[in-house]
C-alpha positions as CSV (number, residue, x, y, z in Angstrom):
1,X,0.0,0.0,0.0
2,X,2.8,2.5,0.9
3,X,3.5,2.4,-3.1
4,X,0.7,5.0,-3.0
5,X,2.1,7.3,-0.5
6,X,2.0,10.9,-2.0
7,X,5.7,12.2,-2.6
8,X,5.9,15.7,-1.2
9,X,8.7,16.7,-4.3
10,X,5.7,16.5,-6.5
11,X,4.7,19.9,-4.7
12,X,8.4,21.2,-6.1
13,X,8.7,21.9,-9.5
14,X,12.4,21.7,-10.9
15,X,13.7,20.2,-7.8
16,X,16.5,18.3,-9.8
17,X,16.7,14.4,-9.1
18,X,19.5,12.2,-8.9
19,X,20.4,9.5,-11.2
20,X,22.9,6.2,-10.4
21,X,24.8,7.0,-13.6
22,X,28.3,9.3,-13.2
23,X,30.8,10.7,-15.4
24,X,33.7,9.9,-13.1
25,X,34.1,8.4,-9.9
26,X,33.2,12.2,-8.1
27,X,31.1,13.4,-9.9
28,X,27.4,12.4,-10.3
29,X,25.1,13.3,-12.7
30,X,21.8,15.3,-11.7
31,X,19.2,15.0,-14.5
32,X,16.5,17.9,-14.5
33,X,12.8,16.8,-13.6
34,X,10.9,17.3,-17.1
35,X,8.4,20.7,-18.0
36,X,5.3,19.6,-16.6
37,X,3.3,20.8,-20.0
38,X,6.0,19.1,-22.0
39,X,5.3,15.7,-20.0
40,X,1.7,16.6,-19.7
41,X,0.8,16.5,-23.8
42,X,2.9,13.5,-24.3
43,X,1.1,12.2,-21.6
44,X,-2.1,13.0,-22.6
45,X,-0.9,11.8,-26.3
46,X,-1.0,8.5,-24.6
47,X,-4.2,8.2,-23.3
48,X,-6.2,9.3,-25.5
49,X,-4.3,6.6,-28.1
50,X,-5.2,4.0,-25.4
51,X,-8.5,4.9,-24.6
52,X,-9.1,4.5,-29.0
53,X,-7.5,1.3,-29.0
54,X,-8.7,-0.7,-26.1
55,X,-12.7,-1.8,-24.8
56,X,-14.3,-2.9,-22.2
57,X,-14.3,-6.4,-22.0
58,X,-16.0,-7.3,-19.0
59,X,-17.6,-5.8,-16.0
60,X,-19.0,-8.1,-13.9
61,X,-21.8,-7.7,-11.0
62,X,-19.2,-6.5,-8.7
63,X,-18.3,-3.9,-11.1
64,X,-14.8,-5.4,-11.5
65,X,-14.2,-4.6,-14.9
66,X,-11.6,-5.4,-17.7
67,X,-9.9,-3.8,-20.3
68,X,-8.8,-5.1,-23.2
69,X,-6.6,-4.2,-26.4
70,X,-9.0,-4.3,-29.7
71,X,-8.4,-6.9,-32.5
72,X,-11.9,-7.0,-34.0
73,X,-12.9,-3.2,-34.7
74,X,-16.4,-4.8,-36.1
75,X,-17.3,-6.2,-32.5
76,X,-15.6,-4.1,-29.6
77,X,-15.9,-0.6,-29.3
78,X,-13.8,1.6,-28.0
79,X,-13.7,3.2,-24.7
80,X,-13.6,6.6,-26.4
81,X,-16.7,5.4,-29.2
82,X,-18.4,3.3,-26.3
83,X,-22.4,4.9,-25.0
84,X,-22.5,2.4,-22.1
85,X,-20.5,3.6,-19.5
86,X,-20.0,7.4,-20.9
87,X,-15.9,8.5,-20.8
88,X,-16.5,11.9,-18.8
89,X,-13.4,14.1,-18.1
90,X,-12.7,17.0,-15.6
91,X,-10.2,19.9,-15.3
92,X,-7.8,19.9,-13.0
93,X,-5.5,22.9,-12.8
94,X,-1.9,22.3,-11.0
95,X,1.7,22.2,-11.9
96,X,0.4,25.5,-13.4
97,X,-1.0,24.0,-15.8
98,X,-4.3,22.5,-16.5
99,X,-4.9,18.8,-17.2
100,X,-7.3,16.9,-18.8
101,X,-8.5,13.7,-16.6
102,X,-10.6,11.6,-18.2
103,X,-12.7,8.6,-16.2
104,X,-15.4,6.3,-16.4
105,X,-18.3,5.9,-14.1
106,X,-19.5,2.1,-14.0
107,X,-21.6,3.5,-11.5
108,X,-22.2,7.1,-9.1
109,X,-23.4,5.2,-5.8
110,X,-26.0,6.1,-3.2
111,X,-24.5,7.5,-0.2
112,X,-22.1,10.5,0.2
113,X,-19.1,12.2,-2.3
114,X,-16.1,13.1,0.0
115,X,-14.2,16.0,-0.3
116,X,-10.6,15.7,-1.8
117,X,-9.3,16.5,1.7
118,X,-11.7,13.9,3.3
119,X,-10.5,10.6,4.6
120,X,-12.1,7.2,1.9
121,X,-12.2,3.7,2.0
122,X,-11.6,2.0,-1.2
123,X,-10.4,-0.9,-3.2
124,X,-8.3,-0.8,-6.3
125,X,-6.3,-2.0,-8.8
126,X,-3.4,0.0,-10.4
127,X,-2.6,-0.8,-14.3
128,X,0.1,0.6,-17.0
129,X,-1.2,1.4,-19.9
130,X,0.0,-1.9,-21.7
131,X,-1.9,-3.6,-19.3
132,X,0.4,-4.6,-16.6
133,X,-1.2,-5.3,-13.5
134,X,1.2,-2.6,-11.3
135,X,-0.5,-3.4,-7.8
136,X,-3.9,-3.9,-6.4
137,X,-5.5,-4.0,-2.8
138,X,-6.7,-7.6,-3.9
139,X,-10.7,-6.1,-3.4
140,X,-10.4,-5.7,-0.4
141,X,-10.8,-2.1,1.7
142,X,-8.2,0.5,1.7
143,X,-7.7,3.4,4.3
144,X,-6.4,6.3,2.4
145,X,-5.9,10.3,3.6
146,X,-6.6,12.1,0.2
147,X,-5.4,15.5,1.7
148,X,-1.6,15.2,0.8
149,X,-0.5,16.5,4.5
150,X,-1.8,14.2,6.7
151,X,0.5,12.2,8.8
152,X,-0.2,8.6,6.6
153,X,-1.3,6.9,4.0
154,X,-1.6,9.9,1.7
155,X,-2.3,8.9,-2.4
156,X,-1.1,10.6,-5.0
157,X,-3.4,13.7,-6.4
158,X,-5.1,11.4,-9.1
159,X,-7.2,10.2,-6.7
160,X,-7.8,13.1,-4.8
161,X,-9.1,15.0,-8.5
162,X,-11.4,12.2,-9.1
163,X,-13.0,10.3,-5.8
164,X,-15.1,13.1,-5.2
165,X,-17.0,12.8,-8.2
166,X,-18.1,9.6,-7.1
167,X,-20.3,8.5,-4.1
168,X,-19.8,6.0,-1.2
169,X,-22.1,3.3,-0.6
170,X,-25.5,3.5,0.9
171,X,-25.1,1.3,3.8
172,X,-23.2,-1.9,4.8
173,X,-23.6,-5.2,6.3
174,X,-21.6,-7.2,8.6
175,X,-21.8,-10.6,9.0
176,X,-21.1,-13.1,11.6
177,X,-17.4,-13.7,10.7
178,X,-17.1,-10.0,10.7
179,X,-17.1,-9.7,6.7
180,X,-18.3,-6.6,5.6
181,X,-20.3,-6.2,2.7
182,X,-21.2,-2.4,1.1
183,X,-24.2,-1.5,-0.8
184,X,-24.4,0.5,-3.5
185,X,-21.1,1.8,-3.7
186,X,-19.6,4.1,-6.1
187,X,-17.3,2.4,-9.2
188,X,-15.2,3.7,-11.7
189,X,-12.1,3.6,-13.6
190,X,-9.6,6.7,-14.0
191,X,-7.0,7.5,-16.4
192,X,-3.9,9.6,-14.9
193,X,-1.1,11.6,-16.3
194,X,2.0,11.1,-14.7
195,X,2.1,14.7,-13.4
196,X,-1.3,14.0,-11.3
197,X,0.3,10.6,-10.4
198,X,4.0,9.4,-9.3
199,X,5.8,11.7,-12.0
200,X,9.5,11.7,-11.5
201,X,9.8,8.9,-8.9
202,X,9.7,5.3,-10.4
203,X,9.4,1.8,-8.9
204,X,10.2,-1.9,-9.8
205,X,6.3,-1.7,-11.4
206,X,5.9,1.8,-12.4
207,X,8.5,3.7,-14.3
208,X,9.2,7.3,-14.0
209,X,7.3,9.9,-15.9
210,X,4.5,6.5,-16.4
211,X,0.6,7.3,-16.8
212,X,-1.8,4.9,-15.5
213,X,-4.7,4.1,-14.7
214,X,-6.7,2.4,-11.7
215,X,-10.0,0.4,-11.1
216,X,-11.6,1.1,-8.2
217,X,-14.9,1.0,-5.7
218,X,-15.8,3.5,-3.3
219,X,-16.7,2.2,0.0
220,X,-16.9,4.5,2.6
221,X,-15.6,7.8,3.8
222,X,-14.8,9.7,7.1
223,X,-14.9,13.7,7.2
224,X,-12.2,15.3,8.1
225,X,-11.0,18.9,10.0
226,X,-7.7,19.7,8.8
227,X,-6.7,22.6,10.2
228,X,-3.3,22.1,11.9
229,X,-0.5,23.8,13.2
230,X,3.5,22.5,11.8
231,X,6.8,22.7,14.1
232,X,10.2,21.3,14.4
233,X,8.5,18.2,15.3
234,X,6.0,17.6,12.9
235,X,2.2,18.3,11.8
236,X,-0.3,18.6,14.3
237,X,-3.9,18.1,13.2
238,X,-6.4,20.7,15.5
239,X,-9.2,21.4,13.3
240,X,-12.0,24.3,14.1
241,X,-14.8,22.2,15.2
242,X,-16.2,22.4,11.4
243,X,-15.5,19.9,9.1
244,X,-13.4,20.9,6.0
245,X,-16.6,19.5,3.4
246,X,-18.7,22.6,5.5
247,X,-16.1,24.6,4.2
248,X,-16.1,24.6,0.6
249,X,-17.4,27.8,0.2
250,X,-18.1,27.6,-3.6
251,X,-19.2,24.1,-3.2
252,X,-17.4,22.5,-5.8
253,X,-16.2,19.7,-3.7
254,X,-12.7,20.5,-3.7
255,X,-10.7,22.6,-1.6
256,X,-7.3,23.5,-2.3
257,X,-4.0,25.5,-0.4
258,X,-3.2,27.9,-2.8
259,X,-0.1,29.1,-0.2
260,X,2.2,26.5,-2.6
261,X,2.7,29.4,-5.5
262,X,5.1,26.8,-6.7
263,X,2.3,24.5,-7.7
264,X,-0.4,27.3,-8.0
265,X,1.1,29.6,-9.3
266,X,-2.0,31.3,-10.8
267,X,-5.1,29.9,-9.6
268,X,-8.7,30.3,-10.7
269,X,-10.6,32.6,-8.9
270,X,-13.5,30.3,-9.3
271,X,-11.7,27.8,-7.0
272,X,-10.7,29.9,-4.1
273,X,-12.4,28.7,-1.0
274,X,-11.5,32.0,1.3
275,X,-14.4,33.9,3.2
276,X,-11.9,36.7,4.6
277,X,-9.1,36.5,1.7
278,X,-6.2,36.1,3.7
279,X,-4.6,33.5,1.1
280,X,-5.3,30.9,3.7
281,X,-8.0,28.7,2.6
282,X,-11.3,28.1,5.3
283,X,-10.3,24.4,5.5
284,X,-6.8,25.4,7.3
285,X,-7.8,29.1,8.5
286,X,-8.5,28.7,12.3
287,X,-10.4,32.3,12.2
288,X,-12.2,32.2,9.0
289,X,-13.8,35.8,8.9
290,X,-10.9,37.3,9.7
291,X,-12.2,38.9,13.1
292,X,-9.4,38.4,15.5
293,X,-11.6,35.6,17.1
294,X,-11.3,31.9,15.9
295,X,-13.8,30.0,14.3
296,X,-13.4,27.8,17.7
297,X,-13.8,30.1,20.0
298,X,-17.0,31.7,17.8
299,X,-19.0,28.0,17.8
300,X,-18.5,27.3,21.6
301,X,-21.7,27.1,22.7
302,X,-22.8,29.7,26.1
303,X,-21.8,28.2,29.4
304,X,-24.9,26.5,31.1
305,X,-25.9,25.4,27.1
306,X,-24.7,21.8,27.3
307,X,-26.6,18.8,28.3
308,X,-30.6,19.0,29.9
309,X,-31.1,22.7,31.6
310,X,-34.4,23.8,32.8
311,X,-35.8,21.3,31.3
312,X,-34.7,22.2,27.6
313,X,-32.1,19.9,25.8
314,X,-29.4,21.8,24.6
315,X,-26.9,19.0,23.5
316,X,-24.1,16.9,24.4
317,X,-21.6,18.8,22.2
318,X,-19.1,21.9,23.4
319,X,-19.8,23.3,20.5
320,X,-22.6,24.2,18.0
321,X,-23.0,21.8,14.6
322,X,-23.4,23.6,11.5
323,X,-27.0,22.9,11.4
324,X,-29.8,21.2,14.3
325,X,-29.5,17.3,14.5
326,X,-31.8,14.6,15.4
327,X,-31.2,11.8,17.9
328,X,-30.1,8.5,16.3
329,X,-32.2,5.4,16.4
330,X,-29.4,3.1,16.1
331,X,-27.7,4.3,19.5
332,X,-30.7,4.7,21.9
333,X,-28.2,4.9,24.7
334,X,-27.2,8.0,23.5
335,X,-29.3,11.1,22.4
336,X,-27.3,13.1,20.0
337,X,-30.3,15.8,19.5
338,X,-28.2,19.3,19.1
339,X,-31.4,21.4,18.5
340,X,-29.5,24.6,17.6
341,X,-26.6,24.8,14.9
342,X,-23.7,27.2,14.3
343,X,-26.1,30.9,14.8
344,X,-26.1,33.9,12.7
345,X,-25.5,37.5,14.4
346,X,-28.4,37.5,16.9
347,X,-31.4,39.4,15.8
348,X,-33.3,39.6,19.0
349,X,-34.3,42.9,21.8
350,X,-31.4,44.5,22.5
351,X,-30.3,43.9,26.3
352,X,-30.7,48.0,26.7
353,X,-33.4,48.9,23.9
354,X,-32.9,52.7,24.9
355,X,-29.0,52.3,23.8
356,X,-27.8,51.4,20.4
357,X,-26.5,48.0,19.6
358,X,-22.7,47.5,20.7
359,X,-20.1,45.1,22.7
360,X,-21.2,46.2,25.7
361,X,-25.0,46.0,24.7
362,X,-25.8,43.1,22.5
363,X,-28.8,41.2,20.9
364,X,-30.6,38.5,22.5
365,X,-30.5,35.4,20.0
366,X,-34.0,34.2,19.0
367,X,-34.6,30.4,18.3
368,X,-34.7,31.1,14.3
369,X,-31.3,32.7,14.4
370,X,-30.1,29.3,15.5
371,X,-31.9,27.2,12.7
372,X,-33.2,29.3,9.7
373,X,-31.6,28.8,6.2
374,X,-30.2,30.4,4.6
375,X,-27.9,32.2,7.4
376,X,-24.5,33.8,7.6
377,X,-22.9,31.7,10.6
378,X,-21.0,34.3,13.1
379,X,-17.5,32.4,12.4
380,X,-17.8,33.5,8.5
381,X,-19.4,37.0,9.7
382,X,-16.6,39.7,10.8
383,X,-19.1,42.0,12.1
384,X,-19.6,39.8,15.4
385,X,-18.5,39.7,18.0
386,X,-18.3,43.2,18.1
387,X,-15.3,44.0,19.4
388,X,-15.0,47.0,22.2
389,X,-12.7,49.9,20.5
């Protein structure tokens, strides 16, 4: 599995590598890593030749599928000509430049799309584009961290550009040997460029500068808060209480840290996820408005607003979800009800009507300012707290 780890140098372009070759006994050679558009077109080049000159042989009830090269043009479409599973593409824009990624859907599944920061469960199978099998998790699940800073099992950016555009599955069974069997989950095969894949690094099964492409099944996913703080010693994840899919502001599905002008060097303005334009993206910005008080400290819920008081459930949680949620039937030991999410500025009497609004004399909150959509949420609204001048 670790053959999937995401190498930070791809964030580096023209970091030079080194070869084993040398033109003396001193000296060693250091080869330059190739122009990412150069690589990119020749790349592309490739794919599109194999995607015209192999079919789909088989997909099976599992939604395995195989590929095949063409020898009867009469009888086997291509995957390019082929209507039954359509060859959809998407834009993905790094390296500084912007690659085509194409990818077929055998099928969408039922149940959520995960962010490309979110944590997925998956299985897979990785081919080269002669159809050497280059490694596989044998069908079974695989843990992997699509957000390329967390701490392990990281993949490579392919995955990250294309998962979300898929859903998990519905639900899942487990059965009495403690196999576990998903419903309805999300299948699909993706063709990457070497640039969105392992680039200059090579292995025993994939060469340098390589495109591929992988079967796979969505399982399952797990949201995740990555907001962290870095040191001497490391990464360490924090988070600001909301989950990094509740912070795609444009709601595209994919958040991005456009802090890496090396990789992003001009990015769209259409994929900017940054309420107070700081450069820091919501998903790592522990104040998101930009107020001078953290998105933490803005969704801590009232002391005396936690657990049963006076007779009104106010919720287990320190601090307020993004929107009210029910109890769960599957844990009646447990009743999740939060009846009030993340609040807007308050909108009710003032505590002194005969003096204007202020720090010192604020709004009461009213019930709908904790539940009415659409709202602006105080941690993406600079105007409150209001801070005492």
């Amino acid at each position: 599995m670790n053959k999937f780890k995401y190498y930070f140098v791809l964030l580096l372009a023209g970091i030079a590598i080194v070869s084993c070759s040398k033109k003396d006994d001193d000296e060693v050679v250091v080869t330059p890593v190739r122009d990412y558009a150069v690589q990119y077109k020749a790349d592309n080049d490739s794919i599109e030749k194999f995607l015209k000159s192999n079919y789909i042989e088989n997909v099976t009830a599992d939604f395995d599928v195989k590929i095949s090269k063409i020898t009867d043009a009469t009888s086997q479409v291509s995957i390019w000509d082929q209507t039954t599973y359509k060859l959809e593409s998407r834009d993905v824009y790094s390296d500084g430049i912007t690659y085509k990624v194409y990818y077929l859907t055998l099928r969408k599944g039922a149940g959520e799309s995960p962010t490309n920061t979110d944590k997925v469960s998956t299985a897979y199978s990785c081919y080269l584009l002669n159809g050497t099998l280059a490694d596989s998790s044998y069908g079974l699940p695989f843990t992997a961290n699509l957000f390329p800073y967390a701490n392990s099992n990281t993949v490579i950016q392919g995955w990250a550009e294309i998962l979300p555009k898929f859903k998990t599955s519905s639900s899942s069974t487990v059965s009495n040997d403690g196999t576990i069997t998903y419903n309805d989950y999300g299948a699909g095969v993706m063709f990457l460029p070497s640039g969105l894949a392992y680039y200059a690094n090579s292995s025993s099964a994939i060469p340098a500068y390589t495109p591929i492409y992988f079967t796979f099944k969505l399982f399952d996913l797990q949201r995740m808060d990555n907001e962290y703080n870095s040191s001497s010693s490391g990464i360490v994840f924090i988070g600001d209480g909301v989950p990094d899919y509740l912070e795609d502001v444009n709601g595209d599905g994919y958040l991005y840290d456009f802090r890496n002008t090396t990789k992003y060097p001009n990015p769209p303005k259409e994929l900017i996820d940054d309420t107070d334009g700081d450069g820091i993206a919501d998903f790592l910005d522990f104040d998101d408005d930009g107020d001078g008080f953290t998105t933490r400290f803005e969704i801590t819920k009232a002391a005396g607003e936690v657990g049963v008081v006076n007779g009104f459930n106010y919720g287990i949680k320190l601090y307020f979800p993004w929107d009210p949620v029910v109890d769960n039937p599957l844990t009646p030991n447990v009743d999740e009800t939060e009846p009030r999410g993340i609040p807007r500025r308050p909108t009710g009497e003032l505590a002194n009507p005969s003096l204007p609004e202020s720090a010192t004399n604020v709004r009461k909150y009213i019930e709908a300012d904790y539940t009415e959509n659409p709202r602006k949420r105080i941690h993406l609204d600079n105007t409150y707290p209001i801070k005492i001048n």
